[in-house]
N, C-alpha and C positions, 0 to 999 in steps of 0.2 A: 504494500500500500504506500502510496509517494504521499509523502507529509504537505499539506493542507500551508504553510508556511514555510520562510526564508528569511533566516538568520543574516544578516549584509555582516561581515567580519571584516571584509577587505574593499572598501570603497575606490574609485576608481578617483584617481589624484590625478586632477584636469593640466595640464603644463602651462603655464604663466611666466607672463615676462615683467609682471610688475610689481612683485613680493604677495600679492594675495593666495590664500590657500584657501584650494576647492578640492572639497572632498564629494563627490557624488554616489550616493548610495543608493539609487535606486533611477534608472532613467535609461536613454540612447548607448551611452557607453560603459554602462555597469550591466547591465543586465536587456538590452535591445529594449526596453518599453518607452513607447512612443507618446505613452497615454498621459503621463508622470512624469515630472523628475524632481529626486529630491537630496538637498546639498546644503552639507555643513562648512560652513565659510568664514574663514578671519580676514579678512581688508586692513593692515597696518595703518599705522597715522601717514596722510596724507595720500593715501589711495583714489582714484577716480576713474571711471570708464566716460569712454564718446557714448555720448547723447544715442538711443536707439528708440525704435517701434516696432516692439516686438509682437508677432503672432499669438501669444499667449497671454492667459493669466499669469500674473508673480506676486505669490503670497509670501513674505517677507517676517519673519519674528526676530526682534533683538536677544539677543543670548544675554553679554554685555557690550558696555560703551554705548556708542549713540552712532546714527548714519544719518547721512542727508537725500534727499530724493530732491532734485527738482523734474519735477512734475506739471508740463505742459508751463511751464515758464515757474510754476509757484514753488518756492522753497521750503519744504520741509522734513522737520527733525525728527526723527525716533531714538527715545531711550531703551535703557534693558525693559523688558518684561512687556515692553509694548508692539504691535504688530499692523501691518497694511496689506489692504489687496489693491494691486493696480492694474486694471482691467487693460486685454487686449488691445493693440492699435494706438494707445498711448505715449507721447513721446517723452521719456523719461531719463534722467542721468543718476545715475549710483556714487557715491563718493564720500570719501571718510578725512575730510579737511579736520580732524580736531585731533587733541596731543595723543589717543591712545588706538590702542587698537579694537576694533567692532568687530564680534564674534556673531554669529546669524544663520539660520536656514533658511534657504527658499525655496521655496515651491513652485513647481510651473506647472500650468495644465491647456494645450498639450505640454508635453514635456520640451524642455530645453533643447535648443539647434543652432550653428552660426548660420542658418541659411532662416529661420524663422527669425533670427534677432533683431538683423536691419538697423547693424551699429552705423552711425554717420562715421566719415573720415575724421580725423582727430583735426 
């Protein structure tokens, strides 16, 4: 009988050029699902990605520290313990401009792709 669940032990560690660490446990390159992706994330002080409009939802929980979203021009802050959903089609920036480091999961539904992301050029 094949067990009903799946233990993730070994997350797949996305390659980065910009000190952030992605850990993806569940999604395209852990495990092929297309449906999902789900990833545990530290962003260093001073972290930023380009501006994107992604194909998906991205449900977002602060572990600790604080992150910034600007969100269709508006800037906003999240602490530890506080959480966002930012709907599909959205044009949004990620970014950790404060002195420590933001620890976080996100969630995508569909899951996570550089081809659904649609980062602008830096």
């Amino acid at each position: 009988m094949s067990k009903k669940y799946h233990i993730q032990k070994t997350p797949f560690i996305v390659p980065t050029t910009d000190g952030k660490l992605i850990e993806e446990h569940f999604g395209r390159a852990t495990d092929g699902n297309s449906q999902i992706s789900i990833a545990h994330m530290i962003a260093p002080s001073g972290w930023s990605e380009p501006f994107q409009t992604p194909e998906f939802d991205e449900y977002t929980y602060i572990i600790r520290g604080k992150k910034q979203f600007t969100i269709e021009g508006e800037k906003v802050i999240l602490h530890s313990g506080q959480s966002i959903k930012i709907e599909k089609n959205t044009r949004v920036q990620y970014a950790n401009p404060f002195d420590e480091e933001c620890e976080y999961i996100a969630i995508c539904l569909p899951a996570f792709s550089m081809e659904a992301v649609h980062r602008e050029d830096e």
